[in-house]
N, C-alpha and C positions, 0 to 999 in steps of 0.2 A: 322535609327538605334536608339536605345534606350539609353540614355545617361550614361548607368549601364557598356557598351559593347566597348569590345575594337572595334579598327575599323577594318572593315576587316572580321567581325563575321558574320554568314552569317542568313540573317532573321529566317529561320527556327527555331535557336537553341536561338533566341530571343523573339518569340512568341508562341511557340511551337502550334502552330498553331489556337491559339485564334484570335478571330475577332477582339479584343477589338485593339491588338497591345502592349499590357501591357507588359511588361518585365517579365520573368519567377519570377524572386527574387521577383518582388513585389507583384504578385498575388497567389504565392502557399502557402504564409503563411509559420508561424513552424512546421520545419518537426517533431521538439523532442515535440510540445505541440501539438499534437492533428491532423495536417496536416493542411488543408485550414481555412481561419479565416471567410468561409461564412458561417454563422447560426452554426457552427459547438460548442462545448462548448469544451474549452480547459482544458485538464486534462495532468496530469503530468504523462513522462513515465516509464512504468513499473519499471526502472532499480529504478527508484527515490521513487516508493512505497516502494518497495520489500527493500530500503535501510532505511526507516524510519521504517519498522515492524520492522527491523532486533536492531535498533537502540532503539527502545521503550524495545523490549524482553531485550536487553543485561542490559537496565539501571533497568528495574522490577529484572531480574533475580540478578544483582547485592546489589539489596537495599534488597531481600531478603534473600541472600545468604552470605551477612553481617551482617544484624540486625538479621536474626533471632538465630546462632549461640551465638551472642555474650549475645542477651537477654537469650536464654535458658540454657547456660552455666552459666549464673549468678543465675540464677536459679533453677537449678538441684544442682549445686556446692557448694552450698550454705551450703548443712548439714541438712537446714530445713525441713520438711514434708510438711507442706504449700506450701511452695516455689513450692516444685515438683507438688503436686499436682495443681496448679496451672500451671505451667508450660503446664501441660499434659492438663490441661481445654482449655488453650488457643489454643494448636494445636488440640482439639475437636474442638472446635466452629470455627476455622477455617476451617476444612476439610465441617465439617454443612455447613458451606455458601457457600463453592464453591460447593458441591452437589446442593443446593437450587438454586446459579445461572443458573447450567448447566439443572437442571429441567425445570426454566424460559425460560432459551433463546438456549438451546442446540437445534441442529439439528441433525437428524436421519442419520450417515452416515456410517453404517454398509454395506462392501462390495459395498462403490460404491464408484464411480471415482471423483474426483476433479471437472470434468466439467460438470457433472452431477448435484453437488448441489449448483456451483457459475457459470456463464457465466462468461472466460475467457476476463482480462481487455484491451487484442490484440483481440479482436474478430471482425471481419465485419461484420454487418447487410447491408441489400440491402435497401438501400432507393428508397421513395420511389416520385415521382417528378421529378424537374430538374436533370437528369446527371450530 
């Protein structure tokens, strides 16, 4: 018996039927990083991505959804004609750069499905080698 296992545990559910004899716990690796730690590359799971987009959006949408009120209302509010027109330049040339990004690096995804234009980060591929 495997020093991990109470006694009285019955082989099977301590080797799960490897030759080696290795204790389940020690050889399957994390289950939340990626599964087995052989040749495999450990990525973090999904719950943990999807909580850092969520977390970058909230603090972008936050620094935007602050500053830019507060700068444009000092500047509209102002009285002056400069001011404004400026004002108005700046959300030009900003709206220009994000067309020019989305030009750059946007991808075509008119009517098509999520898995279609990113491979899903739960996906299984078949390898292909050792089982």
């Amino acid at each position: 018996m495997g020093p991990n296992f109470a006694p009285g545990t019955p082989k099977s559910a301590q080797t799960r039927g490897q030759p080696t004899g290795e204790p389940v716990s020690r050889r399957a690796g994390s289950v939340r990083m990626g599964g087995s730690r052989r040749g495999r590359r450990a990525t973090p799971p999904p719950q943990t991505r999807a909580l850092c987009i969520a977390f970058f959006y909230a603090v972008g949408m936050a620094l935007g959804g602050i500053t830019g009120p507060l700068l444009f209302n000092g500047l509209v509010s102002s009285g002056k004609t400069t001011d404004t027109t400026l004002a108005f330049c700046i959300g030009a040339a900003l709206m220009v750069a994000a067309g020019l990004v989305e030009a750059a690096i946007g991808v075509r995804a008119e009517r098509r499905s999520l898995e279609s234009i990113a491979k899903p980060l739960t996906a299984v591929t078949a390898r292909s080698g050792n089982p």
